[in-house]
C-alpha positions as CSV (number, residue, x, y, z in Angstrom):
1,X,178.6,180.2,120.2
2,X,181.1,177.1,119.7
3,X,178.8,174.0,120.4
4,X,175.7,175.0,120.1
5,X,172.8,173.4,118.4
6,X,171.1,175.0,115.6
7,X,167.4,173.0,114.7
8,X,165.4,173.5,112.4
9,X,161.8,174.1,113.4
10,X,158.1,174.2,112.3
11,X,155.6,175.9,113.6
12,X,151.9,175.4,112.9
13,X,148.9,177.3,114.8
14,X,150.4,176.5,118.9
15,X,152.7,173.9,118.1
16,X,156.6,174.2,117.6
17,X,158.2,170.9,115.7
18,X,161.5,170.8,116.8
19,X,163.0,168.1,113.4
20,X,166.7,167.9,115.2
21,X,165.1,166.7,118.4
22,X,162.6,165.3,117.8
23,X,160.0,167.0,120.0
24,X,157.0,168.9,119.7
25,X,156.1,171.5,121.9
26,X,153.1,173.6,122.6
27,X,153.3,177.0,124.3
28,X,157.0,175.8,125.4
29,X,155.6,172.3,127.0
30,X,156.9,169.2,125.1
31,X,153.8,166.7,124.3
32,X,154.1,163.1,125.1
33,X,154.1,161.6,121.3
34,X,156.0,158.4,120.6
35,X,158.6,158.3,117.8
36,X,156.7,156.5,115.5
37,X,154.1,158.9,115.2
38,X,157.1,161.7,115.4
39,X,158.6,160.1,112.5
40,X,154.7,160.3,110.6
41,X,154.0,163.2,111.7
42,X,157.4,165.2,110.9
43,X,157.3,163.2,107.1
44,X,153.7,164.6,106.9
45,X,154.8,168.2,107.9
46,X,157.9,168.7,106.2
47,X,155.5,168.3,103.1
48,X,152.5,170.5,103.7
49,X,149.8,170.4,101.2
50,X,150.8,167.1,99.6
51,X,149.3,163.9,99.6
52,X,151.5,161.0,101.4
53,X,150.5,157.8,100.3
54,X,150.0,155.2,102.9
55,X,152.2,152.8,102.0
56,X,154.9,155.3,101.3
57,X,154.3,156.6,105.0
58,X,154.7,152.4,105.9
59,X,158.3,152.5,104.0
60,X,159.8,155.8,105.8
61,X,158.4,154.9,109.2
62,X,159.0,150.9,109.7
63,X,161.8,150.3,107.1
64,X,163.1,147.5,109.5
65,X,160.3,145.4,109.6
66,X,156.4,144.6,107.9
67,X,153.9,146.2,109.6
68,X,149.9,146.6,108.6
69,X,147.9,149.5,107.6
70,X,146.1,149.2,110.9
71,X,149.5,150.2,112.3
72,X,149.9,153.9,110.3
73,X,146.0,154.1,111.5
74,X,146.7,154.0,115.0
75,X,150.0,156.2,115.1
76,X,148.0,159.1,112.9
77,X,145.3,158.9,115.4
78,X,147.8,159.4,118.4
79,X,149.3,162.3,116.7
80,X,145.6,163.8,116.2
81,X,144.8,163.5,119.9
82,X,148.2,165.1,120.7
83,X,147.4,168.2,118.6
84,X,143.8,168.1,119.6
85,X,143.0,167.8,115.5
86,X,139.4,168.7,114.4
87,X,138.6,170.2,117.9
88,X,137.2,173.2,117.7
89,X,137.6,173.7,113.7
90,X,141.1,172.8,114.2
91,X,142.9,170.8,111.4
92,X,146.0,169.3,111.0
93,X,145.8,165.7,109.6
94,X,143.6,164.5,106.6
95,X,142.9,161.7,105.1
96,X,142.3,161.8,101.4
97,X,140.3,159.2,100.6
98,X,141.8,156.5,98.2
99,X,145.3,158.5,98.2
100,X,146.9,159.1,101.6
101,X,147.4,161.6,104.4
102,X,147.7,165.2,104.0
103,X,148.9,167.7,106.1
104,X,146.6,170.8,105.9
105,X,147.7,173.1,108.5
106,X,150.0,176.7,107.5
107,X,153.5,175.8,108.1
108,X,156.0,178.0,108.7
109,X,159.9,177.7,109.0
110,X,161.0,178.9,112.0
111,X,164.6,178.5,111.1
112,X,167.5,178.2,114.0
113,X,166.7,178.0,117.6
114,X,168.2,177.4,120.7
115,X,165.9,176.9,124.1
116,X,165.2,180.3,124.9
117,X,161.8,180.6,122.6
118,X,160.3,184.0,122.1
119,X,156.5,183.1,122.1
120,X,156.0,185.6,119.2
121,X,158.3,184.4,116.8
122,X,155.2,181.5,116.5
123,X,152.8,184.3,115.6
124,X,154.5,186.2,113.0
125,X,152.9,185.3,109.6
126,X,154.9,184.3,106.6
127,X,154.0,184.8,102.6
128,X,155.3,181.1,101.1
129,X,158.5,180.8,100.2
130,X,157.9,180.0,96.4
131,X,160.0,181.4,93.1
132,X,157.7,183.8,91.6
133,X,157.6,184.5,87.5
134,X,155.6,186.9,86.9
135,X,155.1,189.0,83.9
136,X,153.0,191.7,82.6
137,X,151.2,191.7,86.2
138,X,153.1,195.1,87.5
139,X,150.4,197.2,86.9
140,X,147.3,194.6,88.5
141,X,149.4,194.2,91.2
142,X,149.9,198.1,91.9
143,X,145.8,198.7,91.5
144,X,144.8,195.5,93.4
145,X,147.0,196.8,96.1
146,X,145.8,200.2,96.2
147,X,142.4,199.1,96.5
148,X,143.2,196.5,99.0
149,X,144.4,199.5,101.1
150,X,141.2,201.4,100.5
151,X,138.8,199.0,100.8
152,X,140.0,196.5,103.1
153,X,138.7,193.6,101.1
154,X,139.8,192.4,97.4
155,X,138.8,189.5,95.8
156,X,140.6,188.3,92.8
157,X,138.6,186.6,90.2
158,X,139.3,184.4,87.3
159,X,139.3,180.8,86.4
160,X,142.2,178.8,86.9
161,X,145.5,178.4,85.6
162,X,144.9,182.5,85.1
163,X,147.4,183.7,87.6
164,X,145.2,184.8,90.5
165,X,148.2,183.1,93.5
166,X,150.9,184.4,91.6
167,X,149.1,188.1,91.6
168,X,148.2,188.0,95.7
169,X,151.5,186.6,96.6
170,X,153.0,189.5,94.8
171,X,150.1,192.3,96.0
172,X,151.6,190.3,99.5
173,X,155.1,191.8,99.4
174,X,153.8,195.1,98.2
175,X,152.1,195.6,101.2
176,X,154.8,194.7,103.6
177,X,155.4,198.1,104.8
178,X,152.1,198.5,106.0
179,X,151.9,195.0,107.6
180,X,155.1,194.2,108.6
181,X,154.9,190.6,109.8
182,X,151.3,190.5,109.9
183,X,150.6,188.9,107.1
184,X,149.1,185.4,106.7
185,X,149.0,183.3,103.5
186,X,145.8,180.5,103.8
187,X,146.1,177.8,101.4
188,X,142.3,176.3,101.3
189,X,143.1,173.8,98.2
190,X,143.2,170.6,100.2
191,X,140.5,171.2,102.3
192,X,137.8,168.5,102.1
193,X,135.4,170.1,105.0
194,X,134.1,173.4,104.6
195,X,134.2,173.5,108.6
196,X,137.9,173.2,108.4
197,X,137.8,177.0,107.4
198,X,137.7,178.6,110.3
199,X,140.9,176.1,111.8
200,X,142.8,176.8,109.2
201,X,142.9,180.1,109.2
202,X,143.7,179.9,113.2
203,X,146.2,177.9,112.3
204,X,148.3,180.1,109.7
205,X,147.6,182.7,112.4
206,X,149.4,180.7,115.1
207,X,146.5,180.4,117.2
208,X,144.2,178.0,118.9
209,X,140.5,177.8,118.9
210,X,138.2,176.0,121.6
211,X,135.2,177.2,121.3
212,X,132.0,175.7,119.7
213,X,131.8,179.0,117.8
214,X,134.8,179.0,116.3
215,X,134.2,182.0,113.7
216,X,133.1,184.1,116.7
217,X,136.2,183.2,119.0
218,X,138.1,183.5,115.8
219,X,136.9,187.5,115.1
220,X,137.6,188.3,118.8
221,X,141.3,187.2,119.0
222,X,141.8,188.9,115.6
223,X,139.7,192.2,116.8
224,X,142.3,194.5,118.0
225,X,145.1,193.3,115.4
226,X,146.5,194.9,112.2
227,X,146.9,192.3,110.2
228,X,146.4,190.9,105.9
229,X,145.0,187.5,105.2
230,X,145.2,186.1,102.5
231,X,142.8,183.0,101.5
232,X,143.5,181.1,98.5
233,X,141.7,178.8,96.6
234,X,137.8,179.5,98.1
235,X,135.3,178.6,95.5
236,X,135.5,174.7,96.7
237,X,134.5,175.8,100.2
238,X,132.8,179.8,99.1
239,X,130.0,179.6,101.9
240,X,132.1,178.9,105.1
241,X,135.0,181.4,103.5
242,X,131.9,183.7,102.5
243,X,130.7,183.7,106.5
244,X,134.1,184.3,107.9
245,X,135.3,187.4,105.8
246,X,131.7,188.9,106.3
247,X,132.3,188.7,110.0
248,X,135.8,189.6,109.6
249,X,135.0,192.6,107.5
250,X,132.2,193.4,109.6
251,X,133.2,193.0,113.3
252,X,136.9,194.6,112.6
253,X,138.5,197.7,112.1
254,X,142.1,196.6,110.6
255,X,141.6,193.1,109.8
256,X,142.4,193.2,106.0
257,X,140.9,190.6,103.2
258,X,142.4,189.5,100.2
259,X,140.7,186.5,98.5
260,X,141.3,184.5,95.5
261,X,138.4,182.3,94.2
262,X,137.1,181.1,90.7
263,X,133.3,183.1,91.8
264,X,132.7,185.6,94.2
265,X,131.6,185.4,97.4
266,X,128.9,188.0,97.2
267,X,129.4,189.5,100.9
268,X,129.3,192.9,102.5
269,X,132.7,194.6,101.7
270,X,133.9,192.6,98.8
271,X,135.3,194.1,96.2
272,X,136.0,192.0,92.7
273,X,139.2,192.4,91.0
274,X,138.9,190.2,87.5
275,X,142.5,188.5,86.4
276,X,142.4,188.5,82.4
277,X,144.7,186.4,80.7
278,X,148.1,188.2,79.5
279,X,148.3,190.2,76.3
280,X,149.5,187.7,73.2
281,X,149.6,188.8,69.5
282,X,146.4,189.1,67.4
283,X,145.5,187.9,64.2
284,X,146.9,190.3,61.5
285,X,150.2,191.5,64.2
286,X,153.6,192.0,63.1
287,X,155.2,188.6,63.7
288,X,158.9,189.5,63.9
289,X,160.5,188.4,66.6
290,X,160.8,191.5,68.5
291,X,157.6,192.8,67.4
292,X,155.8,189.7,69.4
293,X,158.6,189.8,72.2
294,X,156.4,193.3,73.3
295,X,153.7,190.7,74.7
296,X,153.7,189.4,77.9
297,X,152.3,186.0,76.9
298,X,155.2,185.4,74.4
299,X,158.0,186.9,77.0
300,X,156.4,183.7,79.7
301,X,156.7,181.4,76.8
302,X,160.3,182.5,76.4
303,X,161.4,182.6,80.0
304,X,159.9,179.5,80.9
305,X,161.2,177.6,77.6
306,X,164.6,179.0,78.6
307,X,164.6,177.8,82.2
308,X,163.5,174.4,80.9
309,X,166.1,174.0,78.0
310,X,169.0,176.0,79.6
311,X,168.8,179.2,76.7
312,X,166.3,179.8,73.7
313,X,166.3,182.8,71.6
314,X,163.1,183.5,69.7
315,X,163.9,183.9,66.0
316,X,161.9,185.4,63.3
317,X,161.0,182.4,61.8
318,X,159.9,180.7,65.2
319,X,157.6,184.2,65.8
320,X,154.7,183.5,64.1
321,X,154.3,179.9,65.4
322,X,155.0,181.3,69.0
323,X,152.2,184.0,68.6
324,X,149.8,181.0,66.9
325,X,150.6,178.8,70.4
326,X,149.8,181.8,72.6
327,X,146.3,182.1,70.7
328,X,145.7,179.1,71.3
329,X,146.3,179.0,74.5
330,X,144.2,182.1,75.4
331,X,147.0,183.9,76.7
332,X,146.6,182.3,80.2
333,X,149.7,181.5,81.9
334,X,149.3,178.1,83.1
335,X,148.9,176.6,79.8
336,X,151.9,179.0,78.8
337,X,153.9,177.6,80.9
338,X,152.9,173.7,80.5
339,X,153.5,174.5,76.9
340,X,157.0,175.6,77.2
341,X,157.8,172.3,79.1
342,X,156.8,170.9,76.0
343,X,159.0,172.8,73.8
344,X,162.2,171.3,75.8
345,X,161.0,168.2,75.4
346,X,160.2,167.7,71.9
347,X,160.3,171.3,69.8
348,X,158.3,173.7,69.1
349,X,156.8,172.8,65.7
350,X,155.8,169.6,67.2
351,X,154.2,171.5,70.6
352,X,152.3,173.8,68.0
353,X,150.6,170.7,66.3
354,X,149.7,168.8,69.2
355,X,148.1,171.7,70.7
356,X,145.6,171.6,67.2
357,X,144.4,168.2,68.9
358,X,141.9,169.3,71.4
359,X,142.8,165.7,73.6
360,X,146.9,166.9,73.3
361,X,146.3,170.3,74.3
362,X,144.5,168.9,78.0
363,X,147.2,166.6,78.6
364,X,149.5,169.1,78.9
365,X,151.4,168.2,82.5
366,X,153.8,169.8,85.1
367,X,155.0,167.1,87.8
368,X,155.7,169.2,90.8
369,X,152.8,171.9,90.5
370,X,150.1,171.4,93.4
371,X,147.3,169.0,91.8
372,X,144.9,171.1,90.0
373,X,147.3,172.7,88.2
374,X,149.8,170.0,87.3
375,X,147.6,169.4,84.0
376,X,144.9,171.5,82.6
377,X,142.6,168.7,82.5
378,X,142.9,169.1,86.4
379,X,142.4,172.4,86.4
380,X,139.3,171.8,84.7
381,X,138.5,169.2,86.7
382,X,138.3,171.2,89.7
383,X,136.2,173.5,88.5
384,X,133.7,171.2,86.7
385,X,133.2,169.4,89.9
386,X,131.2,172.5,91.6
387,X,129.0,172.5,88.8
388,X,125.4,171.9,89.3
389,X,124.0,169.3,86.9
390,X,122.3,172.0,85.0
391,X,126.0,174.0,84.3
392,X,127.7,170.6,83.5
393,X,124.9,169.8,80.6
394,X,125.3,173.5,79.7
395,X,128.6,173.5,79.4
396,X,129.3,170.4,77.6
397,X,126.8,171.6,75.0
398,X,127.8,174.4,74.2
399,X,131.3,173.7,73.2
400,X,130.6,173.1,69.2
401,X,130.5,177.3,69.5
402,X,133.8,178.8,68.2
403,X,133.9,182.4,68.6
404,X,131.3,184.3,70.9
405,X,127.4,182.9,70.9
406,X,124.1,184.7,72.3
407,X,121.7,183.3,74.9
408,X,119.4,182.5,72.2
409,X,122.2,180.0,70.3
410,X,122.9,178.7,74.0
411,X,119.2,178.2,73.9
412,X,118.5,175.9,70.8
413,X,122.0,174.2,71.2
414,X,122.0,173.3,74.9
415,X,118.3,173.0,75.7
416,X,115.6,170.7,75.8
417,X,112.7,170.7,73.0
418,X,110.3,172.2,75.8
419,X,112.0,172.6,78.2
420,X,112.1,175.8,80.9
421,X,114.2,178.3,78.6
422,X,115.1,179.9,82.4
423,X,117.0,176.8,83.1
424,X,119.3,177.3,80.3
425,X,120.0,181.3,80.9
426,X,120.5,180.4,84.7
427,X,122.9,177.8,83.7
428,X,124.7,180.3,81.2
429,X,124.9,183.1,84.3
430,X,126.5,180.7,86.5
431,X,128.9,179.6,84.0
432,X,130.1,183.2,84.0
433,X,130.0,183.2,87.4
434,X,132.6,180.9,87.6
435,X,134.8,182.2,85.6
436,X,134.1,179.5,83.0
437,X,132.7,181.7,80.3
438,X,133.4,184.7,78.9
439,X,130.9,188.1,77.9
440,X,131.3,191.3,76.3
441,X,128.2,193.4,75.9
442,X,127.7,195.4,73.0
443,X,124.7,198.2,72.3
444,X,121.8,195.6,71.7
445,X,123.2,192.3,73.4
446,X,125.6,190.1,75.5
447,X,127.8,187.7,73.6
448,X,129.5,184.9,75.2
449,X,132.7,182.5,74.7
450,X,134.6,179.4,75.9
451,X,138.1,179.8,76.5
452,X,140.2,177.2,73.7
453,X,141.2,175.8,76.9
454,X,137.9,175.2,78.4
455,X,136.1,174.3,75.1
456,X,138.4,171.5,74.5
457,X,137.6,170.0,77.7
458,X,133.7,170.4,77.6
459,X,134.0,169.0,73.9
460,X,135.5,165.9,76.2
461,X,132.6,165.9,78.1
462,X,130.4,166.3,75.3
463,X,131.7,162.8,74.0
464,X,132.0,161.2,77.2
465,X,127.8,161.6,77.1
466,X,127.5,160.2,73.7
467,X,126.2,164.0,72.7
468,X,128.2,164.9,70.0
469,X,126.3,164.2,66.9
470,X,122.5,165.5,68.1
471,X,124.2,168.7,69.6
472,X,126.3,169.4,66.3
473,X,123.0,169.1,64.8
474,X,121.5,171.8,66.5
475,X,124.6,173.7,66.3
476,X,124.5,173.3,62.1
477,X,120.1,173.8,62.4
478,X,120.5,177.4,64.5
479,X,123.3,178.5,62.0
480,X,121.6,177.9,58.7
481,X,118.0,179.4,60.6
482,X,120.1,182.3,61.4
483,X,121.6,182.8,58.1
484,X,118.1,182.5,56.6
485,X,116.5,184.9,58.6
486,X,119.3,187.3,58.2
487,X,119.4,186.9,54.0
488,X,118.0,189.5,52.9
489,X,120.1,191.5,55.0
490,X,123.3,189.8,54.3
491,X,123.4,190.0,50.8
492,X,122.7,193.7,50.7
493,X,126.3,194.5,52.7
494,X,129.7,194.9,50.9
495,X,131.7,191.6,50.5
496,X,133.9,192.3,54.0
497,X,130.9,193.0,56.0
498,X,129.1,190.3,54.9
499,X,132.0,187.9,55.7
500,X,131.9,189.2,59.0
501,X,128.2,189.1,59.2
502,X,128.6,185.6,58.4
503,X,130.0,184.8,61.8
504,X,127.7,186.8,63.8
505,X,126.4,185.5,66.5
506,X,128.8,183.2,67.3
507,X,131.6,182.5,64.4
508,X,130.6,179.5,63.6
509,X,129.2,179.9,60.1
510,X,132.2,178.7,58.1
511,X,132.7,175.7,59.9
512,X,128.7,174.9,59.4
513,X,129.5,172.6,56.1
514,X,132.1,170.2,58.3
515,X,129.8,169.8,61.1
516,X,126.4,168.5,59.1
517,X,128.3,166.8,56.7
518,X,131.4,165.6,58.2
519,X,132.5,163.0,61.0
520,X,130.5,164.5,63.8
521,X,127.2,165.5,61.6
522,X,124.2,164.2,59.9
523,X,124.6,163.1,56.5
């Protein structure tokens, strides 16, 4: 074994990067690519799913000497030629306008090799090589993988920042006795084609498509195969992920489907899994320190403050304001953990007042996560931009509600004075939909509610259109109607019921005075 060479190697869908030498191979057969465009496209792949800018590229690649942009054009388009990049649904290489390149395609390490290449070492599928933290999931993870087993296909459901990667990466290594190797983790984030579906799921499966039906060729090399794949991140391209998994599901015996998307993709087969946010400590809770330490929201908040500082030890004095932060935060473990970052930074009291200030609490940042989750804002982003126009006005108008609101105060505060009252209850559906609002149905009604996380951001919105004081308006008009038409009524209940009462629909009767006669009302 003395003197031999040990390098280390990618592979993506055919192709074999060799880094030590410097070659590329495909099916054993090294491609004629210059070592410019080796240097580019090695940079690009050692960093999959990130966003190279250009001149950065320019730097690494011609240190020695000043080149044009012209130059990186030409050397990227060699490379695409070489791996025959957006043929037949195929995609390595994109350019994100404005920003860079991006490498797209499922890498894999391949670790050590010599020259003797086992061809299916290049088809074995690989779950990403991440750390995991994850907390109060054990028993989502057990049912989503039973009924994965059952049912073949599993979407999980939720908006984002709510966990749903974390949960299939996990369900990914349950299932590893059943699937051995064959399971293939699809990363759909930085697609900007919805025809670069198909491709990239050819590519995380180590194959190569050429026909001008690529879902069709696609189904037939997978046919006879036991295999998992997993596809992240659909809702951005949910009608070309929607037409593969029905064929999949359809034309297949053990192809197996687990998807995670912000909506469903309302095929034959699916079967919805919705990710809730992790339990945190409710109003009127024991706040001691080990009392709040029993929920899984605070025990993130601790781990992750810990990793970040080096050791913290919740006290009983810092319990309350940790179960206050969690509130806030909905429970969901994004914001959980940009918090804690936070908390090493510049303390906790000082992380629980910011997050009062709706502006604060979206600003909230992580520098390494993938982009739309490195703040919430671009979380929120991501999901605002699939909107249709109707869902954007809808949602930035309903964000005066605190606490749960009906259809009918979605109606008065969002809508139109004649306008199509359909409009507004179609909005409101899709909104749920995507995972942007929340519902709980009681005996006569459905009652809705914005996430603190999500509210604060349509309340941006809200003053980014110059809506704030006419929607506040309505928001203080349908309140005092309500309360009117409810008086007689109210003021025949005890003094706790009629408190409560008082926030019926949509707990927002007490904070009625501020918004007519404050800042953002009508005086």
């Amino acid at each position: 074994m003395s003197g031999t060479v040990i390098h280390r190697k990618l592979g993506f869908g055919p192709f074999e990067l060799s880094i030590g030498e410097r070659v590329i191979r495909r099916d054993g057969q090294v491609l004629p690519l210059g070592g410019r465009a080796l240097d580019i496209l090695i940079y690009l792949a050692d960093r999959p799913g990130a966003v190279v800018a250009k001149q950065e590229l320019i730097d690494r690649v011609w240190s020695d000497v000043t080149v044009e942009e012209g130059n990186l054009r030409v050397h990227v388009a060699a490379i695409r030629k070489a791996l025959d990049d957006g043929q037949f649904g195929n995609r390595y290489i994109t350019n994100v306008k404005g920003r860079g390149y991006s490498f797209v395609g499922a890498v894999v390490a391949l670790g050590g090799a010599r020259e003797s290449r086992n061809p299916e070492s290049r088809h074995q599928g690989r779950l990403p090589v991440r750390p995991i933290m994850m907390i109060g999931r054990e028993i989502v993870v057990s049912e989503v993988s039973s009924k994965l087993r059952n049912e073949r296909f599993v979407t999980l459901l939720g908006p984002g920042g709510i966990g749903k990667t974390t949960i299939a990466l996990a369900v990914g290594r349950a299932v590893t006795e059943e699937f051995g190797s064959e399971i293939y983790f699809v990363d759909l984030e930085s697609l900007t084609d919805p025809h670069q579906v198909a491709g990239a799921v050819a590519t995380s499966l180590g194959i190569s498509l050429k026909s001008t039906d690529p879902v069709l060729e696609l189904v037939d090399l997978v046919r006879s195969r036991k295999l998992l794949i997993i596809l992240d991140s659909c809702e951005h391209v949910i009608e070309a992920v929607a037409l593969i998994a029905e064929q999949l599901y359809q034309e297949t015996q053990q192809v197996y489907l687990l998807t995670t998307s912000r909506e469903l993709l309302k095929v034959e087969g699916e079967h919805c899994c919705r990710v809730l946010p992790l339990d945190f400590p409710t109003d009127g809770s024991e706040l001691t320190a080990n009392a709040v330490l029993r929920y899984p929201a605070v025990q993130l908040f601790v781990r992750r403050v810990a990793a970040r500082a080096g050791s913290f030890v919740l006290t009983d004095q810092e319990a309350p304001l940790v179960a206050e932060m969690c509130r806030k935060l909905d429970g969901m473990p994004l914001a959980i953990e940009l918090a804690a970052g936070q908390v090493a930074a510049i303390g906790l009291e000082n992380t629980v007042s910011r997050l009062v200030s709706h502006p604060e609490l979206l600003k909230l940042s992580h520098r390494t996560a993938v982009p739309r989750h490195r703040t919430l804002k671009a979380t929120l982003d991501w999901s605002y931009d699939l909107l249709s126009d109707a869902e954007r006005i809808v949602l930035r108008r309903i964000a005066p509600f605190v606490g749960h609101f009906t259809l009918e105060g979605a109606r008065h505060v969002a809508g139109e004075p004649g306008e199509d009252t359909g409009e507004i209850f179609d909005a409101i559906a899709g909104l749920v939909e995507k995972s942007l609002i929340a519902t709980r149905v009681d005996e006569t009604q459905a009652h809705y509610r914005l996430l603190d996380t999500t509210r604060a951001y349509a309340l941006e919105k809200l003053e980014e259109h110059a809506e704030v004081n006419v929607v506040f308006r309505r928001l203080a008009e349908y309140i005092a109607e309500y309360l009117a038409a409810e008086r007689v009524t109210l003021l025949a209940l005890v003094k706790a019921d009629r408190t409560a009462a008082y926030s019926d629909p949509s707990g927002n009767a007490c904070p009625a005075p501020a918004l007519s006669f404050g800042p953002r009302g009508d005086n």
